[in-house]
C-alpha positions in Angstrom: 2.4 -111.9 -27.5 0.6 -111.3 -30.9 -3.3 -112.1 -30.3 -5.9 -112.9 -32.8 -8.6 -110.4 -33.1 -12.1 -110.7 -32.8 -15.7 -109.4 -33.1 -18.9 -111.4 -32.0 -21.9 -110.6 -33.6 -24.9 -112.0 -31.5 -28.4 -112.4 -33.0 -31.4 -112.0 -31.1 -34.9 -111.4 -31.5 -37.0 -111.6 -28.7 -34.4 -113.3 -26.1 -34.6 -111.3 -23.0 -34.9 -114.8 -21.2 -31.3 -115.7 -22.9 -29.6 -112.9 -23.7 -28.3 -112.1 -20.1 -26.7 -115.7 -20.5 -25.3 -115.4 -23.2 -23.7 -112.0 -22.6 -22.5 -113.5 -19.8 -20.5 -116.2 -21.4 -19.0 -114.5 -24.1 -17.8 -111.7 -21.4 -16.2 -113.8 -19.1 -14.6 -116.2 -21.7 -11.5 -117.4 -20.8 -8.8 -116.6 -23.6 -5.1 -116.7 -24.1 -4.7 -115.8 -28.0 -7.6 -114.3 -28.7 -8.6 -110.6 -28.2 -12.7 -109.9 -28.4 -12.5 -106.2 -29.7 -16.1 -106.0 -29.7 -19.1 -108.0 -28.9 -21.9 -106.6 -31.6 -26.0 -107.9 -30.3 -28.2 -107.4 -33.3 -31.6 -106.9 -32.3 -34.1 -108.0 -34.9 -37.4 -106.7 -34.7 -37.3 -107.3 -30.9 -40.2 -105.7 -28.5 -39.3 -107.5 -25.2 -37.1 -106.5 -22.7 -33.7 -107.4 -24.7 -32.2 -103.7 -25.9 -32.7 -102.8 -22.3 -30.6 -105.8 -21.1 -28.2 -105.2 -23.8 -27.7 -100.9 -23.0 -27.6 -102.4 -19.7 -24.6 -104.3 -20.4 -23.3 -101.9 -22.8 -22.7 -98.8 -19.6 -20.6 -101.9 -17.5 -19.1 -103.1 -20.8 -17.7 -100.9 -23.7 -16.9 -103.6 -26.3 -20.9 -104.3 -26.2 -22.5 -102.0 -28.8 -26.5 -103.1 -30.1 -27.6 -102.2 -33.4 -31.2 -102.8 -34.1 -33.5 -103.6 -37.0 -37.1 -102.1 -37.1 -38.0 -105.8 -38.3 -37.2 -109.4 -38.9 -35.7 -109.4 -42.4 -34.3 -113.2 -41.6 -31.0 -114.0 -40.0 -28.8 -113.5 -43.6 -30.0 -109.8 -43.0 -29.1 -109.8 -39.8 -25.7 -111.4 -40.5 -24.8 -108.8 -43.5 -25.9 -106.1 -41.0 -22.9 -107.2 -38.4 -20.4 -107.5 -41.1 -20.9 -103.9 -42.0 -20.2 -102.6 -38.8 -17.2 -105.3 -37.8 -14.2 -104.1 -38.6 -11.7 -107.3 -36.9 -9.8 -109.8 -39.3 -12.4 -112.8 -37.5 -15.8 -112.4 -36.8 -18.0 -114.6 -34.8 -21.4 -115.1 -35.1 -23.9 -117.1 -32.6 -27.8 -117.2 -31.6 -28.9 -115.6 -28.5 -30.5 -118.8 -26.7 -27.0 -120.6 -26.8 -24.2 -120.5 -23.3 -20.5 -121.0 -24.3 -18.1 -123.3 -22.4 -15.0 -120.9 -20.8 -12.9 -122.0 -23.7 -15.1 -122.0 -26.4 -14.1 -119.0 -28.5 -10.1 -119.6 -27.6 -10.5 -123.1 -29.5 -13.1 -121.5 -32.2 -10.7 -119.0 -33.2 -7.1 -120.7 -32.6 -7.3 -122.5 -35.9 -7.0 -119.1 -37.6 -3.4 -119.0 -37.2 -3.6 -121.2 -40.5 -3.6 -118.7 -43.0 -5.4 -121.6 -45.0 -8.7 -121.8 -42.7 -11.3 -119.7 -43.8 -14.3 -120.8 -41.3 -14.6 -122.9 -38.1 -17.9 -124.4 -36.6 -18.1 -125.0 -33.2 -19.2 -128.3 -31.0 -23.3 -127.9 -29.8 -24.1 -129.9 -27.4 -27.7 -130.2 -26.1 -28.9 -129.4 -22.4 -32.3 -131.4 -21.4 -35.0 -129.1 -20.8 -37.7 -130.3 -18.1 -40.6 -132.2 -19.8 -39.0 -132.3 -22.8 -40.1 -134.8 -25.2 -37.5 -135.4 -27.6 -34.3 -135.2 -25.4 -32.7 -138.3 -26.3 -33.3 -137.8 -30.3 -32.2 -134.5 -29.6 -28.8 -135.7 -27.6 -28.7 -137.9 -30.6 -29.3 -135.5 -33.1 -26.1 -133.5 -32.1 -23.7 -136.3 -31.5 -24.2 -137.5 -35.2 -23.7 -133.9 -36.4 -20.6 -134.2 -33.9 -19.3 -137.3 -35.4 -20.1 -136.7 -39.1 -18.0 -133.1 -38.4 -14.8 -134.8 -37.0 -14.8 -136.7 -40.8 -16.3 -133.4 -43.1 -16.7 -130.5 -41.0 -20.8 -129.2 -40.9 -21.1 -125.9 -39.0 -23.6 -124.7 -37.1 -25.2 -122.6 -34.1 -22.1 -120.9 -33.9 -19.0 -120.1 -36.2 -16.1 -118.1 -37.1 -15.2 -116.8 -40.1 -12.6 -114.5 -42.2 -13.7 -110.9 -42.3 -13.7 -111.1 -46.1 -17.7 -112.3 -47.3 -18.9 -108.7 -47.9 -22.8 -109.5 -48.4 -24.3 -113.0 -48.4 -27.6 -113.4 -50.3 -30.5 -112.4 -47.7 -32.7 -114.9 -49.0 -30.5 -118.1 -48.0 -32.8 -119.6 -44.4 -29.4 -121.7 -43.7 -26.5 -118.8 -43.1 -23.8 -121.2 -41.9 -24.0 -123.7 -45.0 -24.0 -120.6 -46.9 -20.7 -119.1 -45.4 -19.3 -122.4 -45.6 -19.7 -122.8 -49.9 -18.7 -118.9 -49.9 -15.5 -119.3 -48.6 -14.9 -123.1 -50.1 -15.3 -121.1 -53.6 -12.8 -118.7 -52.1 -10.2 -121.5 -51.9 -10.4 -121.4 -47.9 -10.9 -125.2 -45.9 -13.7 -125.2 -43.5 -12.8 -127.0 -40.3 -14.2 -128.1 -37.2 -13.2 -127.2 -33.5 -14.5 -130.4 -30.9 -13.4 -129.0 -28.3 -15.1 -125.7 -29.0 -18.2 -126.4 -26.7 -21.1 -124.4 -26.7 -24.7 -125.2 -25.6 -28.1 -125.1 -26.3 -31.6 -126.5 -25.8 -33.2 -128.6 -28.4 -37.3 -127.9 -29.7 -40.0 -129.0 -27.0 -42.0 -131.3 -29.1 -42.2 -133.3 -31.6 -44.3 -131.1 -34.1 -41.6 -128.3 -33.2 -38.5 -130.7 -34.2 -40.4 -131.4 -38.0 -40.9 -127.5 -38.3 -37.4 -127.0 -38.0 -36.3 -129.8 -39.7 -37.9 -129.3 -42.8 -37.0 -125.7 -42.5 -33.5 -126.6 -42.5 -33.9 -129.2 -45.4 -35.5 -126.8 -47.4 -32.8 -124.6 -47.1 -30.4 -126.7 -48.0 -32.4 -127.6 -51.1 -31.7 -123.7 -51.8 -27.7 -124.2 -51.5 -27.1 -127.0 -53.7 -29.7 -126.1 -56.2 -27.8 -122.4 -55.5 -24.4 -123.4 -55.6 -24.5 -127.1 -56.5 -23.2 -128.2 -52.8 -23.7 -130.0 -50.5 -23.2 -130.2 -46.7 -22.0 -132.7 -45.0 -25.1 -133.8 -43.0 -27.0 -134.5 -46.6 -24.8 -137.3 -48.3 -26.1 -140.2 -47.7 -22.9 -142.4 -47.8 -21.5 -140.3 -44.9 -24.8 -140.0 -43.4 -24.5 -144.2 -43.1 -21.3 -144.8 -42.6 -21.7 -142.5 -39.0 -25.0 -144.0 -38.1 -23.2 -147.8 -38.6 -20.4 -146.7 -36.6 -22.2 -145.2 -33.6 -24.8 -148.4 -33.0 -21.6 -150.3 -33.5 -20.6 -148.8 -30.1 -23.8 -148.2 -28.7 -26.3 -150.6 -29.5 -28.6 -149.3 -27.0 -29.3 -146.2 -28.9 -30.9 -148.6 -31.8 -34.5 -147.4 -30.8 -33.9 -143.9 -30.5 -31.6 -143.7 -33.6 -34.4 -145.6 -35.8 -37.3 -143.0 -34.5 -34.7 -140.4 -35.0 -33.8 -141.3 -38.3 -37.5 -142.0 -39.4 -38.9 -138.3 -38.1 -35.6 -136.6 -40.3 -36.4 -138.7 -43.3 -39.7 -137.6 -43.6 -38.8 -134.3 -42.6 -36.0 -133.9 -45.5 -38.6 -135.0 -47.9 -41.1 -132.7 -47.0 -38.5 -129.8 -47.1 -37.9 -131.3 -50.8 -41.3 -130.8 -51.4 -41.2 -127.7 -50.3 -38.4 -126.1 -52.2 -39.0 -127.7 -55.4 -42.9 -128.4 -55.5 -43.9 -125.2 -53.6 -41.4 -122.8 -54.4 -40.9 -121.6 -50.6 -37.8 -120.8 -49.2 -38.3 -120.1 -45.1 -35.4 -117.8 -44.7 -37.5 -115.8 -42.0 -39.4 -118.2 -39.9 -41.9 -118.0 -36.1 -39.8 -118.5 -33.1 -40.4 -122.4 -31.5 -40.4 -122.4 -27.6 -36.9 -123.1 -25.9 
């Protein structure tokens, strides 16, 4: 049977708590269609423990090969550095900190078979960490981006793509929405894959989530001022229409969504701010705690 193939590009910096896990996942993946001819970690800057997890992996596994960077140049670098070296018709890329379900790259990667798909974006879902603070907004966070995906697609913590970007610009701090309007100006569709679980753990606290937030707002100031696009997650009328929807079914999550949707709106303004008042552009940023 004709398989897909595939290389998984991992980015780390600093994971040696994760990146055991998340070796782990993408090794004993369960697939059917899809071949993994390599599994690429690219170590950014790291001085912990993780290159000698990863050779450790590497002498038990030969698809796992590490290239390292002396230094965080932001995860655009990092991304253009795995393309260089991959060398399969689909490429994956993911974070270190994140655990795939069994059949998460099987259902990333299936959709390929359309010679018309030119990117998938897998389903996050959000595991409670002890004493977290924010786990319900979190929870809620990633079931909006889950519901606003089924209707437009929004990628994010891990995707496939087409081995055909070449370089993406190094100063973009959102890589996904940035492969997504690279390959939309391509011609190629963008979809989403629900069933294409993978998991991760949400900031600790509150101060942490706004950081990120407006991080990511910023950055996607940078795209549409960039590119004039916009992602799904930042049209309003979408953005509504999901929110309505959801407390339509689950009324109970009116509190939370309201303090939710408060803490994003002043976090998208301040990334506004940001981008066009203060000319920064985070696309290297500190580590928050996971």
């Amino acid at each position: 049977m004709k398989r897909l193939k595939v290389t998984v590009g991992i980015l780390a910096h600093n994971e040696e708590t994760n990146i055991n896990q998340a070796l782990a996942s993408v090794v004993k993946a369960k697939l059917v269609e899809i071949e993994v001819e390599k599994i690429v970690i690219v170590s950014s800057g790291s001085f912990d423990a993780t290159n000698k997890l990863v050779r450790r992996w590497g002498r038990r596994d030969k698809r796992i090969k590490l290239l390292m960077q002396s230094r965080r140049e932001g995860k655009a670098a990092a991304i253009n550095f795995f393309i260089r070296q991959a060398r399969s018709p689909i490429l994956v890329t993911m974070s270190a900190d994140i655990k795939l379900a069994p059949m998460a790259l099987e259902e990333l990667c299936l959709p390929f078979w359309d010679i018309g798909v030119g990117m998938v974006g897998a389903h996050p879902v959000p595991v409670d960490r002890p004493g977290g603070q924010l786990n319900r907004e979190i929870a809620l966070l990633w079931q909006l981006h889950h519901e606003i995906s089924l209707i437009k697609p929004k990628c994010g913590e891990m995707v496939a793509f087409r081995n055909i970007i070449r370089n993406m610009p190094e100063d973009s701090a959102v890589d996904e929405a940035t492969l997504e309007v690279l390959l939309t100006l391509l011609g190629y569709n963008v979809v989403y894959a629900p069933r294409a679980i993978v998991y991760n753990r949400g900031v600790k606290t509150y101060w942490e989530f706004m950081k990120q937030r407006r991080r990511v707002q910023t950055g996607h100031e940078w795209v549409r001022d960039r590119y004039h696009y916009r992602v799904a997650t930042v049209m309003p009328g979408l953005l509504l229409k999901v929110v309505l929807n959801h407390l339509g079914h689950r009324p109970q999550d009116t509190l939370v969504m309201v303090k939710l949707l408060s803490w994003e709106l002043v976090a998208r303004a301040l990334g506004f701010i940001d981008y066009y008042v203060w000319q920064k552009n985070p696309y290297t940023w500190p580590m928050v705690a996971r």
